[in-house]
C-alpha angles and dihedrals in degrees: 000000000000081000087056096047090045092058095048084054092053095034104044091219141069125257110267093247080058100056111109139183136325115295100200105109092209092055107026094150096054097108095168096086123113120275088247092068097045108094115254122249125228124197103227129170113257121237111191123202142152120241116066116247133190137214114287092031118129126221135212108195137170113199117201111148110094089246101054089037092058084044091060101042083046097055089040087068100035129033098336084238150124151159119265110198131182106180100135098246126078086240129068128226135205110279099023118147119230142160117246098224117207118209117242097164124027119163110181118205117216088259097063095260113130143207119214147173120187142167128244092222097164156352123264123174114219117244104176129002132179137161114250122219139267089011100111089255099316109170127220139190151172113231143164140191113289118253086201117084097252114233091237088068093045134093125247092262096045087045091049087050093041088053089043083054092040093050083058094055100044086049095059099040099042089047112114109230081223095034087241126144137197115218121233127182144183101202095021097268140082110195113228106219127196097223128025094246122115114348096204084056099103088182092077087051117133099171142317134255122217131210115299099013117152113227132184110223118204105262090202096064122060124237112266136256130285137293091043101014089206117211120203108234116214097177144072082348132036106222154060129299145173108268096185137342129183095349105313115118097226091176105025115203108250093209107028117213093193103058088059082070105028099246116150118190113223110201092198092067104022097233146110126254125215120196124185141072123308099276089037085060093042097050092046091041085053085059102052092056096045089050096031094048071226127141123220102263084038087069130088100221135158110186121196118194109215131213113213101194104035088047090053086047087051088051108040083054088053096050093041078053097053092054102046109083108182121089091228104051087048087050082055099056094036085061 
């Protein structure tokens, strides 16, 4: 990893297996340009947190946990980086947005925690993650700079439009082929509501789903707009229920329509992530708009070309890693 990004520093430029897609936000679908205009991926360790945070803030933390503490003695030798997400969850997805923080202050104790202070100094969305082993959990990934206008950047009436086209797309590809849903619950149960209001009212309450139900939606209305995406139930209740928040799939689609074409839905950015090769994503991205009424740069869509080869090779290194247990014989295979 620290030879790769070595060789960016010195390079300027990222190694051809780490080009992504297009980085022109009016055609970002267009995957036939050449590698020199795609935006260059850097591996960088994941932070995860709670609270939002924007470029130019400035962070105070105090890491303590042995992951975040090798994080930190790592990025003190390398590139003084990493990512900052607040996604809500403790994992990262494809297609999350997060904020690559530079360290400007890091005072290391003789026990490994550290104080630090660093600057969020841009956006990067994640194209790849993993946990590397025998790090206590610490989390990688390889990330970019986004090609979609983040909302972050837009004003109130682009970011109510960008949710609206958002709200399309998550109703095709979280659609069930047999309009059939899986229950999943945090506390055991899922409340069935008679109208899609406020999902916290119980006096609109007709009945209740538990883990592992299987319910029937109503193929003929869409799933509704971020941030519920309420779904209207026809079976074995009448009524309205969550269907997914922050992250969580409340209703899973029993027979999945987007995993026939390898689009993921990242709820950080409000887009949809394409992953494939370049037909793959053309021919995905043709879907979208036939099933959306969508144009192309109507869509919100992150595509992420994807490598096969070199992608088995990255994996089979990390799997060979995770069974050797002597330091020299992992010295052997880093090198």
């Amino acid at each position: 990893r620290r030879m790769e990004e070595k060789r960016e520093e010195s390079s300027g430029s990222a190694p051809p297996s780490t080009q992504d897609a297009d980085n022109n936000n009016n055609s970002n679908t267009d995957n036939n340009s050449a590698a020199d205009d795609q935006p260059p991926q850097v591996v960088r360790a994941i932070f995860f947190f709670n609270n939002p945070q924007s470029i130019g803030d400035v962070l105070s933390l105090h890491f303590f946990e042995p992951r975040y503490r090798c994080m930190i003695s790592r990025a003190v030798e390398d590139h003084k980086e990493f990512v900052y997400l607040a996604v809500g969850s403790p994992t990262a997805q494809v297609g999350d947005v997060g904020c690559i923080a530079k360290l400007d202050v890091c005072e290391v104790e003789p026990d490994g925690r550290a104080f630090v202070e660093a600057s969020i100094v841009r956006y990067v969305v994640i194209t790849a993650h993993w946990v590397e082993p025998d790090t206590g959990g610490l989390a990688y990934c390889t990330c970019r700079n986004p090609t979609l206008p983040l909302l972050t950047d837009m004003i109130r009436a682009d970011k109510l439009l960008a949710v609206h086209r958002f709200g399309l797309m998550n109703s095709f590809l979280r659609s069930s082929q047999n309009s059939q849903y899986i229950v999943h619950t945090m506390r055991g149960f899922l409340n069935v509501h008679s109208d899609p209001t406020d999902p916290y009212d119980n006096g609109n309450m007709v009945g209740q789903f538990t883990d592992g139900d299987i319910i029937t939606g109503d193929s003929n209305t869409p799933i509704g707009p971020p941030p519920y995406f309420w779904l209207r139930v026809i079976h074995p209740i009448v009524g309205w229920s969550v269907s997914m928040t922050g992250g969580f799939e409340w209703l899973e689609p029993q027979n999945r329509l987007k995993s026939e074409y390898r689009m993921l839905l990242s709820h950080s950015s409000l887009s949809v992530v394409a992953l494939g090769t370049s037909s793959q994503i053309e021919s995905a991205t043709n879907l979208l708009c036939a099933r959306t009424g969508l144009e192309r740069t109507e869509l919100r869509l992150e595509p992420i070309r994807v490598f096969a080869h070199a992608t088995m090779l990255f994996f089979d290194f990390y799997s060979a890693l995770s069974d050797i247990t002597g330091d020299a014989e992992k010295a052997q295979l880093h090198a």
